[in-house]
VOPAGU-2260 file (C-alpha; in pm, 1 decimal, decimal comma):
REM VOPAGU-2260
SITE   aa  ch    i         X         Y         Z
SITE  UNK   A    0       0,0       0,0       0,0
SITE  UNK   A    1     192,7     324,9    -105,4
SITE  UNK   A    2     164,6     559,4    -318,6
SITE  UNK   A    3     215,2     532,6    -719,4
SITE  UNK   A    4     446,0     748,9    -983,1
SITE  UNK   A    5     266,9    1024,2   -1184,4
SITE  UNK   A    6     130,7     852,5   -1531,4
SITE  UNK   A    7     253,7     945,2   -1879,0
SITE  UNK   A    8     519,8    1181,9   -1674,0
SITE  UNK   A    9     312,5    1445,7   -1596,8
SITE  UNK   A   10     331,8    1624,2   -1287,7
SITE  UNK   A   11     162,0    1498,0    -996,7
SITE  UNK   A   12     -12,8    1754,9    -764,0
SITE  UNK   A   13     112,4    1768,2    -393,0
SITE  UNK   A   14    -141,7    1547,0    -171,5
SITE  UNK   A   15    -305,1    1778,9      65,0
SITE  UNK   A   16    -470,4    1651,2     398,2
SITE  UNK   A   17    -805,4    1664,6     255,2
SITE  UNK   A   18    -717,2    1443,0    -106,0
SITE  UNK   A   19    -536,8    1200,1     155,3
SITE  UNK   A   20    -812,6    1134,9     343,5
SITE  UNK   A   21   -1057,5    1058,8      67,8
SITE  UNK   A   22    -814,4     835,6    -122,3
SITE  UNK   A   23    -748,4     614,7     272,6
SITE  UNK   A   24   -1131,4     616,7     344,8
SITE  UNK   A   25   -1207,3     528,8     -47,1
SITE  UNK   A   26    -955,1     249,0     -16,7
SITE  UNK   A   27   -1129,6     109,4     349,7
SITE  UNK   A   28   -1460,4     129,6     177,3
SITE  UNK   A   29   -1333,3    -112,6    -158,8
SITE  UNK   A   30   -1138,6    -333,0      42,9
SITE  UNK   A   31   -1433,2    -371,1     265,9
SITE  UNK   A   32   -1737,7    -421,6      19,7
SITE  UNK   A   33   -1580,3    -715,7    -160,7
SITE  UNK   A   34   -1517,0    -898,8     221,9
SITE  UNK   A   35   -1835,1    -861,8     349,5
SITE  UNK   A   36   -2091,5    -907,1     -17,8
SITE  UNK   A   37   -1808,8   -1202,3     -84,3
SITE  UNK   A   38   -1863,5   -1386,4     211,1
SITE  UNK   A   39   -2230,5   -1377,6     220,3
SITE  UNK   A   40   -2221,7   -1471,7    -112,4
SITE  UNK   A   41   -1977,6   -1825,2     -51,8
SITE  UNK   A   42   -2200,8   -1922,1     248,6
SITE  UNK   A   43   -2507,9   -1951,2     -32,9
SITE  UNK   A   44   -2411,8   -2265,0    -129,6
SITE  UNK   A   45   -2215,1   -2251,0    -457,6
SITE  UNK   A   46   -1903,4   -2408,9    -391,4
SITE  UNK   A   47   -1596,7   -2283,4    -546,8
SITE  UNK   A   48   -1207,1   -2428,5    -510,6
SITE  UNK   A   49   -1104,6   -2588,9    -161,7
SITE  UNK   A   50    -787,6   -2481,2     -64,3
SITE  UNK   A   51    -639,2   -2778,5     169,5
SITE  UNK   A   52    -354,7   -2731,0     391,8
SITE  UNK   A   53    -113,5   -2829,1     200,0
SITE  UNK   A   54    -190,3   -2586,8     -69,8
SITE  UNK   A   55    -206,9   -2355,5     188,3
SITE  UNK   A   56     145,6   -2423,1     327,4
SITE  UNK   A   57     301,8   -2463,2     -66,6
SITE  UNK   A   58     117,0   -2097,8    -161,6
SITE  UNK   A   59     384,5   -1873,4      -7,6
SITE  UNK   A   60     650,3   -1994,3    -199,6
SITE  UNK   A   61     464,3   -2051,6    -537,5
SITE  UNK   A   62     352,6   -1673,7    -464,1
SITE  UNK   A   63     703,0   -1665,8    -378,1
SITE  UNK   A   64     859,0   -1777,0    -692,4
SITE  UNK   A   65     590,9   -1578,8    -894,0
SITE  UNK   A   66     667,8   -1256,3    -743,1
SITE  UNK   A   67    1038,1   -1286,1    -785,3
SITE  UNK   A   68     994,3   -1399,2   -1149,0
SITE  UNK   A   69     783,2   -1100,3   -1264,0
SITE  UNK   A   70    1102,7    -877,7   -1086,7
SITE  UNK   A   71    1340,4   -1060,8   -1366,5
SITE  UNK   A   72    1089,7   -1053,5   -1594,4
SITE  UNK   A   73    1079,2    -667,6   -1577,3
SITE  UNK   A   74    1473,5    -654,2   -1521,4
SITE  UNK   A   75    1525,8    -803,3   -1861,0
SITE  UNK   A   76    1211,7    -684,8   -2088,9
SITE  UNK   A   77    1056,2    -363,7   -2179,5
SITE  UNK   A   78     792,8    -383,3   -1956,2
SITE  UNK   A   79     550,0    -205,1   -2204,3
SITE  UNK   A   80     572,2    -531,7   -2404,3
SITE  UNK   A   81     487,7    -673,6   -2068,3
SITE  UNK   A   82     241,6    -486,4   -1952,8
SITE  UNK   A   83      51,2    -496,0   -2301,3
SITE  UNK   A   84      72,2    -916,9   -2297,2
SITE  UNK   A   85     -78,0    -878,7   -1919,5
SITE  UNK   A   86    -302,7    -638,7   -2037,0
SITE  UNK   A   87    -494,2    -861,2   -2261,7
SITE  UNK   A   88    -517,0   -1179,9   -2018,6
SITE  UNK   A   89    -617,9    -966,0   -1758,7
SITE  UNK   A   90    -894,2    -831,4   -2032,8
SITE  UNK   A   91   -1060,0   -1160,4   -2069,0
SITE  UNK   A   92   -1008,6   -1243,2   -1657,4
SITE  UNK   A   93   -1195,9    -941,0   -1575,6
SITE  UNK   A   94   -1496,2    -966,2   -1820,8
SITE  UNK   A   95   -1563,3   -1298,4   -1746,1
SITE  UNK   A   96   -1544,6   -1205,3   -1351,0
SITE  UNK   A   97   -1717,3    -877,1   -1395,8
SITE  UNK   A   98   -2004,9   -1017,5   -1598,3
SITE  UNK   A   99   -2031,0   -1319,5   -1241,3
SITE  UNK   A  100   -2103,4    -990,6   -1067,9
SITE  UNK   A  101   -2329,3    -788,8   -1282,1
SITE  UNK   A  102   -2550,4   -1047,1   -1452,2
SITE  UNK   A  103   -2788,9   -1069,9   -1154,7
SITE  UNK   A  104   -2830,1    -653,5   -1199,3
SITE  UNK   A  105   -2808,8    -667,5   -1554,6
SITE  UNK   A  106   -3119,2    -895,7   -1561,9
SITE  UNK   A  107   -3339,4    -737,4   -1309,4
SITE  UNK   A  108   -3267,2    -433,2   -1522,4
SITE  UNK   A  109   -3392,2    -541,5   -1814,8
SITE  UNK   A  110   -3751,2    -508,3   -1909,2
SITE  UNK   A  111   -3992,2    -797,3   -1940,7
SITE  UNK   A  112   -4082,5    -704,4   -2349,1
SITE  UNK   A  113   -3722,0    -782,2   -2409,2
SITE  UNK   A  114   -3705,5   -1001,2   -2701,1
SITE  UNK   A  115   -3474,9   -1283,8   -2484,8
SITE  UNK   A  116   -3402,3   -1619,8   -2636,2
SITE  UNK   A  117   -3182,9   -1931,6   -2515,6
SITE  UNK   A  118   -2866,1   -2038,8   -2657,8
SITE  UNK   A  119   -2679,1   -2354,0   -2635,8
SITE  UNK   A  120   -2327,0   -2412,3   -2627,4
SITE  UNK   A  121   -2172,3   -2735,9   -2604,0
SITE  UNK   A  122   -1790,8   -2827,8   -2660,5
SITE  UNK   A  123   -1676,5   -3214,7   -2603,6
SITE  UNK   A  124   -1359,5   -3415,8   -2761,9
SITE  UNK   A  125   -1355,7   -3777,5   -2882,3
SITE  UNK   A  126   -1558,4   -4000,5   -3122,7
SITE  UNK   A  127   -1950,9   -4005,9   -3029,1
SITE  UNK   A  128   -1913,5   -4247,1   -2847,1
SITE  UNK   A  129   -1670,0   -4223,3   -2611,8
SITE  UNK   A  130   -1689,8   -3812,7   -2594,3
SITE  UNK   A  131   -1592,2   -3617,4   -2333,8
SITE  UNK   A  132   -1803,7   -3320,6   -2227,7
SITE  UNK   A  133   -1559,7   -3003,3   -2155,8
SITE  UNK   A  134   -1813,5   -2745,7   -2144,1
SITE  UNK   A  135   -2198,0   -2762,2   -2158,7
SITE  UNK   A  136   -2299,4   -2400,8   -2113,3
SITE  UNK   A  137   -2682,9   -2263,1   -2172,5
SITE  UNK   A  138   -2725,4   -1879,4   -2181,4
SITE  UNK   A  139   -2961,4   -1602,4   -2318,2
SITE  UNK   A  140   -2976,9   -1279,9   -2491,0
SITE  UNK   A  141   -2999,4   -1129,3   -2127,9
SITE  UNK   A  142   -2656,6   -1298,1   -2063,5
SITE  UNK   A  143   -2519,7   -1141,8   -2397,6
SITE  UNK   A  144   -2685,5    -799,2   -2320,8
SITE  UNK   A  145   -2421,4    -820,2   -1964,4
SITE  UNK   A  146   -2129,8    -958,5   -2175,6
SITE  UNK   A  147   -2151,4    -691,3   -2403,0
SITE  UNK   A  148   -2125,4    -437,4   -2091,8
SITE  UNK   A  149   -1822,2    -531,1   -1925,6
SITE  UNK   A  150   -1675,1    -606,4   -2281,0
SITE  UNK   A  151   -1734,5    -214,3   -2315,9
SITE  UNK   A  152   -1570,6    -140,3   -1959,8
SITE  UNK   A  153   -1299,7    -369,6   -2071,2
SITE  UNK   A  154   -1224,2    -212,7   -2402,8
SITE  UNK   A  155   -1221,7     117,6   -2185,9
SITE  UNK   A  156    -962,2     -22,9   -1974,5
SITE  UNK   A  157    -708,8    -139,9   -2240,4
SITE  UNK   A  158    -734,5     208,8   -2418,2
SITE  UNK   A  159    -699,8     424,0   -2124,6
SITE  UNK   A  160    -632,9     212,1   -1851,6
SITE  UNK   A  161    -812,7     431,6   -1635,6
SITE  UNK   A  162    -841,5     404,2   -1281,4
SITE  UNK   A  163   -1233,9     394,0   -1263,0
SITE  UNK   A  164   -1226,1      99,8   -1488,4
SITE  UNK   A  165    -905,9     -80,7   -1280,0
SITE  UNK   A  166   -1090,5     -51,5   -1001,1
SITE  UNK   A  167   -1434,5    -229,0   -1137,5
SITE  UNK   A  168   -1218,9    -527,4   -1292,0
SITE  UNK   A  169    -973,2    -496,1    -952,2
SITE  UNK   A  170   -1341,0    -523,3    -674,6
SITE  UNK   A  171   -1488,6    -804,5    -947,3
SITE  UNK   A  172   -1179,7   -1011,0    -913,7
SITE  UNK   A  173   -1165,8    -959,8    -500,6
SITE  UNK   A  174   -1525,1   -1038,3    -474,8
SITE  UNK   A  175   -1507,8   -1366,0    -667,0
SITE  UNK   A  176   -1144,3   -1477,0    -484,3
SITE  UNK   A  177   -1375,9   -1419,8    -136,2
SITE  UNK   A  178   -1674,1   -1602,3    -265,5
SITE  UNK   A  179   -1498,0   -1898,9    -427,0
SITE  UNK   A  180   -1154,5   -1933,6    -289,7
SITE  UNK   A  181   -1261,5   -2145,4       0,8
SITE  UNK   A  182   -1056,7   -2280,2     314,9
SITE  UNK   A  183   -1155,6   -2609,5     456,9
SITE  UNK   A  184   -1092,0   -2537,2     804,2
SITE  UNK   A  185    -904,6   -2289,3    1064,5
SITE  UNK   A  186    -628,8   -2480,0    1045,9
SITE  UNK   A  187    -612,1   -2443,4     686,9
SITE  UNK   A  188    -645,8   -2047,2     747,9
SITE  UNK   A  189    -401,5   -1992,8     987,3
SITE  UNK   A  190    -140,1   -2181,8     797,3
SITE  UNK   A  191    -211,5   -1992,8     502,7
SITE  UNK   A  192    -210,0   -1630,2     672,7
SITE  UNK   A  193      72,3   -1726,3     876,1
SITE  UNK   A  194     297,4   -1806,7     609,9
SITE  UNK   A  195     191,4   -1470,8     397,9
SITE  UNK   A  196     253,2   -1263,6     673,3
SITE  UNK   A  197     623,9   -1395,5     694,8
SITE  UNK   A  198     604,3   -1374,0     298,1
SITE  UNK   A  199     492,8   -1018,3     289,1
SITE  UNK   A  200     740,8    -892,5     552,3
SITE  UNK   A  201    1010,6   -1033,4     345,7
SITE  UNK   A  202     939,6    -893,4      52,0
SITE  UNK   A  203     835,1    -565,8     162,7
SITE  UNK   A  204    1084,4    -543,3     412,6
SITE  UNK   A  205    1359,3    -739,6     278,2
SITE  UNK   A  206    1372,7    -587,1     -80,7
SITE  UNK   A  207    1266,5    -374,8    -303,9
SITE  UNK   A  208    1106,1    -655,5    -517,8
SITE  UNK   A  209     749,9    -579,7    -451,9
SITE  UNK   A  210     754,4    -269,3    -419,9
SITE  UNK   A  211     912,9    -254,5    -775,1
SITE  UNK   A  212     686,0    -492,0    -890,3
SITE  UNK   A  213     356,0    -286,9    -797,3
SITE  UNK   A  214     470,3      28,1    -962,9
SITE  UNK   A  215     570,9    -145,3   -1288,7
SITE  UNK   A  216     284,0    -365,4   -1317,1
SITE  UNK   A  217       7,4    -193,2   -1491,1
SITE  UNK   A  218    -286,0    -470,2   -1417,8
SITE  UNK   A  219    -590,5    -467,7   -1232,5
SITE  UNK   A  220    -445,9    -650,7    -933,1
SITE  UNK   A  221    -474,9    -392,4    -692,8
SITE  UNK   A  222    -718,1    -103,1    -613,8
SITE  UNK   A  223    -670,8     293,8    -688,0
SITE  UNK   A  224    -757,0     580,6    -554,5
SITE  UNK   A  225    -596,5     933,5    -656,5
SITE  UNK   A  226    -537,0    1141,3    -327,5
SITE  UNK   A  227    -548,8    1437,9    -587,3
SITE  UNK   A  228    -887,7    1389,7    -684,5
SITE  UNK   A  229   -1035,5    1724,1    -530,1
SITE  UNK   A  230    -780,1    1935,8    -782,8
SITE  UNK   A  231    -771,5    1721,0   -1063,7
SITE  UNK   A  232   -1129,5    1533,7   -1058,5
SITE  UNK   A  233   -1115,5    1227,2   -1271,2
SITE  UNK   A  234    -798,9    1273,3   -1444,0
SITE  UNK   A  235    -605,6    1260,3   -1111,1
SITE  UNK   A  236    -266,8    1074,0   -1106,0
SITE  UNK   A  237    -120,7    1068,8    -780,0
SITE  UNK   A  238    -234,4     740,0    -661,5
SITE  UNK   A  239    -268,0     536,6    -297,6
SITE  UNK   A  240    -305,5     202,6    -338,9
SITE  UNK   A  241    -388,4    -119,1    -193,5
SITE  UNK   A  242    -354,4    -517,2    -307,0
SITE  UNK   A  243    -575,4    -701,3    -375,5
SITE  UNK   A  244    -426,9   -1008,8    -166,3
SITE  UNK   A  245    -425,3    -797,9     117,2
SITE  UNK   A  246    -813,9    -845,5      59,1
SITE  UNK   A  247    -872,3   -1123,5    -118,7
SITE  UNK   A  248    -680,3   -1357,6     148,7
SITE  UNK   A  249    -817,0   -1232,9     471,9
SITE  UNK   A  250   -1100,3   -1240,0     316,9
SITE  UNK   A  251   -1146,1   -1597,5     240,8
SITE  UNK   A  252   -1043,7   -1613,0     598,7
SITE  UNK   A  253   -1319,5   -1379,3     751,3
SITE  UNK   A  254   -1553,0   -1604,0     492,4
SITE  UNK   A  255   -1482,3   -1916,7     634,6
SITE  UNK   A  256   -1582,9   -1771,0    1000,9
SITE  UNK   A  257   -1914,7   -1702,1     866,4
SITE  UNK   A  258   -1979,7   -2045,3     753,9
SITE  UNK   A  259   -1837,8   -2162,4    1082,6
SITE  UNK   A  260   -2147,5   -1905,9    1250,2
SITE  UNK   A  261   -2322,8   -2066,4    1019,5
SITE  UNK   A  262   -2283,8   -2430,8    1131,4
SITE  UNK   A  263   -2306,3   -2316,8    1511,8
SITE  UNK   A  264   -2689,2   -2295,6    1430,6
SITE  UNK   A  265   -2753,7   -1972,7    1653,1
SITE  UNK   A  266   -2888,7   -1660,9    1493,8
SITE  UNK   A  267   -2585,7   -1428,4    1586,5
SITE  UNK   A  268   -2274,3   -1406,3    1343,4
SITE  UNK   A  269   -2025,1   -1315,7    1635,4
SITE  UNK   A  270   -1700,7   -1463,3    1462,1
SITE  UNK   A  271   -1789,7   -1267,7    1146,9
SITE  UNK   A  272   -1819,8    -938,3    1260,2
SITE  UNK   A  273   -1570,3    -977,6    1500,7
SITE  UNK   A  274   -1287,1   -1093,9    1247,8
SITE  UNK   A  275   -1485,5    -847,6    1000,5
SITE  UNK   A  276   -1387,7    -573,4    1236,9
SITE  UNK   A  277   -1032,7    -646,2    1347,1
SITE  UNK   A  278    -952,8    -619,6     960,5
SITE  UNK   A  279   -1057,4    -279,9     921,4
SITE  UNK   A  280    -904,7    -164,4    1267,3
SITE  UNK   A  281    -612,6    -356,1    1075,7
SITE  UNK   A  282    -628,4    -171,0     740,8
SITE  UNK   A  283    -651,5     165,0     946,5
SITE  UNK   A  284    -362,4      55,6    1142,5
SITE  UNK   A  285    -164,2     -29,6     867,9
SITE  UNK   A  286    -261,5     387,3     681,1
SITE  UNK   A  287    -119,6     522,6     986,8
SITE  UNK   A  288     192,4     350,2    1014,2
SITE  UNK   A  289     243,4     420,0     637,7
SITE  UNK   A  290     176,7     780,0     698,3
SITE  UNK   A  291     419,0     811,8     965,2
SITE  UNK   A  292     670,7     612,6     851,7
SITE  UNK   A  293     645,6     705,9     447,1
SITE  UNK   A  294     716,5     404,3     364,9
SITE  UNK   A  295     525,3     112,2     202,9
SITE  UNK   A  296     354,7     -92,3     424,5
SITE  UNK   A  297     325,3    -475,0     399,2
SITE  UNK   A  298     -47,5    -457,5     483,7
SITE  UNK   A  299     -71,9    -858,1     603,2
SITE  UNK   A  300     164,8    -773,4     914,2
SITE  UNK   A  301     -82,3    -601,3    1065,1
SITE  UNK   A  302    -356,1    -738,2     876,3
SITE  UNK   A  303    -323,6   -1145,0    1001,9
SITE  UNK   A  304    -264,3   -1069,1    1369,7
SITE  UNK   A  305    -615,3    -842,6    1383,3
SITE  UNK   A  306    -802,9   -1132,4    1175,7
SITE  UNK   A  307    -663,1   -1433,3    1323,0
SITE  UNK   A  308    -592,6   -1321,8    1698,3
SITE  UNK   A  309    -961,6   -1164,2    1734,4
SITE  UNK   A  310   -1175,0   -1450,6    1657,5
SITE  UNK   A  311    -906,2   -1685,0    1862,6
SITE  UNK   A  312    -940,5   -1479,8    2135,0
SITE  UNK   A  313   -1294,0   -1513,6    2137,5
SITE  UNK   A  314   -1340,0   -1853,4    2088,4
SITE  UNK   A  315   -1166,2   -1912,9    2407,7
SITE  UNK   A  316   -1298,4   -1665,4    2639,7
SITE  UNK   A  317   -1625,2   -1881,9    2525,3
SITE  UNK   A  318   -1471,6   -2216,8    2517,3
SITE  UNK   A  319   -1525,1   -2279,8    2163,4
SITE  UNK   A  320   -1172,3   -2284,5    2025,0
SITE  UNK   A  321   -1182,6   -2662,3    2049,4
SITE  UNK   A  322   -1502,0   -2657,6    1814,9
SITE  UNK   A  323   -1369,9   -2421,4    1594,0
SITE  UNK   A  324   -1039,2   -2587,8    1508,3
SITE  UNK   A  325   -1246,3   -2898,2    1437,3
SITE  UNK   A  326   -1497,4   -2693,8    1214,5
SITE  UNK   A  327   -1424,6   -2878,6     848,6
SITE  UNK   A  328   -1617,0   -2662,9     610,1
SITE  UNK   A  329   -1579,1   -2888,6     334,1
SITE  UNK   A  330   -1612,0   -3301,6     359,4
SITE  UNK   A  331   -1334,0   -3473,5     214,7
SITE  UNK   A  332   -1486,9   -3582,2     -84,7
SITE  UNK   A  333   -1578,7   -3228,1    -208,4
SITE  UNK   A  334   -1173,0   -3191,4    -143,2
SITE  UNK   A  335   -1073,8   -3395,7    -338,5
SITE  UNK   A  336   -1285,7   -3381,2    -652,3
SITE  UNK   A  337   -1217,2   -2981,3    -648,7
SITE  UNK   A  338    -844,6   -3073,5    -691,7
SITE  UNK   A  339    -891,2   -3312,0    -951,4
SITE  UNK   A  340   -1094,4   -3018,9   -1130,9
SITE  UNK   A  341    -822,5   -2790,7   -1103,4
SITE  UNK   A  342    -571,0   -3090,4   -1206,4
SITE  UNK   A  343    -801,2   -3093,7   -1509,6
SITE  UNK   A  344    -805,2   -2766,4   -1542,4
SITE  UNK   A  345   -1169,0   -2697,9   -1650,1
SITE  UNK   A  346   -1421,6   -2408,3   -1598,5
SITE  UNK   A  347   -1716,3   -2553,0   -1471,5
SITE  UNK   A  348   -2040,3   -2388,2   -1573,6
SITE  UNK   A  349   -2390,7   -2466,8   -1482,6
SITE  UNK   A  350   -2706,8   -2428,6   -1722,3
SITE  UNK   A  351   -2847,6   -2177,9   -1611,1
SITE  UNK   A  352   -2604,6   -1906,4   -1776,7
SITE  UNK   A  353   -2386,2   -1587,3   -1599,0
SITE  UNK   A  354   -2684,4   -1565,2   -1261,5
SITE  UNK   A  355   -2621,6   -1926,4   -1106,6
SITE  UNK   A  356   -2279,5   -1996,3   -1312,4
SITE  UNK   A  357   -2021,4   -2184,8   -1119,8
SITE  UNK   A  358   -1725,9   -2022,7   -1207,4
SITE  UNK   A  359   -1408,5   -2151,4   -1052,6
SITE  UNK   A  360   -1074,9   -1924,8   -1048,9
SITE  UNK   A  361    -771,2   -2146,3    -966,2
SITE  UNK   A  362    -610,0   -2007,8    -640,8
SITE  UNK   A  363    -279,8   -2118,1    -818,0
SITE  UNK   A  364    -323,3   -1858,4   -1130,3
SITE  UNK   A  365    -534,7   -1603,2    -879,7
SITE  UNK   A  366    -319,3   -1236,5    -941,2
């Protein structure tokens, strides 16, 4: 989380107390909406990828490797030529999560003497008779109608790549990592965070690798806000900005404590909130010490102790850390066949088009 170089060179407008504060509280608000709409959302029953413990222990260093291979990447190449071969996968990532989001809108938007009409897409290899089915997808002219929208937004975003249009692709992709990144169990969660806040303090701390990394990678992988938006309205350049792990994986995190409220069958949602709360006491945490220190901020250092330490503490002034460490959100079975789908490396998708698709992001390709 720091702030960002002027773009195209041009000179960036000094950040006055009043910019600063509505680029900090902008940020708190966007890292907070996907959290809370994404967790909801993965207790409703559509199960995305199960992240088991030992993906969780491996992810640190395959984030580890990744990080360190984008640095070399950008050592060696123009990273224009880069940035314009990221730009396009990141194009057809952020349509295809943006239209997961809008669809439901999209539809209740559009009128009931709207000429719609059902489509059918199938794709399968092998003979007849021993095919086998890859994709098996049924959608409608409503479902085109949304396509067509976040193609536009898209489009806008390769030609300008404008922060408005970062920031739509950057809360659709945090909002689907909540909702279908899932964690079987506390366990699970705690190895995970504990590992990136050891990984983030390295990197942060240790080098200048990340750092380097987030100012020369122009991709929707983290969200914007100009601190010099009250001088220069939308064309404002001097940008604060924040990860989107530092959402995406506390989030799956503060997710899984919902389901665990869930399966405690009482009508309060105490680890939720609670966790939910220590993560934006974090986040402010983590502005100040920025601010005071001018220095970026690895965001899970203060981030992991708020979400993992509240709930924990909790759980034992109640006696239920014993229950909550042997919470298992998802049976063994589900385990397993989400790993061979990942192994397989197929898109699943319902038939009931972009509403009720089951769309599942790989946590090991996740930016």
């Amino acid at each position: 989380m720091n702030g960002t170089e002027a773009v195209n060179g041009t000179a960036r407008v000094p950040s006055t107390p009043e910019g600063m504060a509505v680029a900090y509280s902008s940020l708190v608000v966007m890292a907070l909406i996907p959290i809370f709409v994404g967790a909801f959302r993965s207790e409703s029953g559509e199960k995305g990828e199960t992240m088991t413990s030992k993906d969780a222990a491996m992810f640190p260093i395959i984030a580890s490797c990744t990080l360190f291979g984008l640095y070399m990447f950008f050592q060696i190449f123009s990273k224009e030529y880069i940035n314009l071969l990221l730009a396009f996968y990141f194009f057809f990532l952020g349509v295809l999560a943006l239209a997961h989001i809008l669809s439901p809108v999209v539809n209740a938007l559009i009128p009931a003497s709207f000429p719609n009409q059902d489509y059918h897409l199938k794709f399968a290899q092998g003979k007849p008779d021993k095919e086998e089915e890859l994709m098996d997808y049924h959608f409608d002219r409503k479902d085109l109608v949304c396509l067509g929208i976040c193609t536009a937004i898209g489009v806008w975003y390769l030609m300008k790549k404008h922060w408005v249009a970062n920031n739509l692709f950057g809360l659709a992709f945090a909002l689907n990592g909540v909702e279908l990144l899932q964690l079987n169990s506390v366990t699970t969660g705690c190895i995970l965070l504990g590992g990136l806040f050891i990984y983030d303090i390295f990197w942060v701390f240790g080098t200048n690798v990340m750092v380097s990394v987030a100012k020369s990678f122009e991709a929707p992988i983290k969200l914007v806000f100009p601190q010099d938006i009250l001088e220069k309205g939308l064309e404002a350049n001097n940008f604060a900005m924040l990860g989107l792990g530092d959402i995406v994986i506390p989030g799956i995190f503060i997710a899984l404590l919902l389901r665990f409220d869930v399966s405690l069958k009482k009508d309060s949602k105490l680890y939720f909130y609670c966790s939910f709360i220590a993560y934006f006491v974090g986040l402010l945490v983590t502005i100040f010490i920025m601010h005071v220190f001018k220095h970026a901020q690895p965001a899970l250092l203060y981030l992991v102790p708020a979400c993992v330490g509240a709930p924990l503490f909790v759980a034992l002034v109640k006696g239920e850390l014993v229950q909550m460490f042997g919470y298992e959100d998802s049976p063994e079975e589900k385990t397993a066949e989400g790993t061979a789908n990942d192994k397989e490396g197929k898109q699943e998708v319902d038939s009931k088009g972009f509403t009720e698709r089951k769309v599942i992001f790989s946590w090991k390709s996740f930016p």
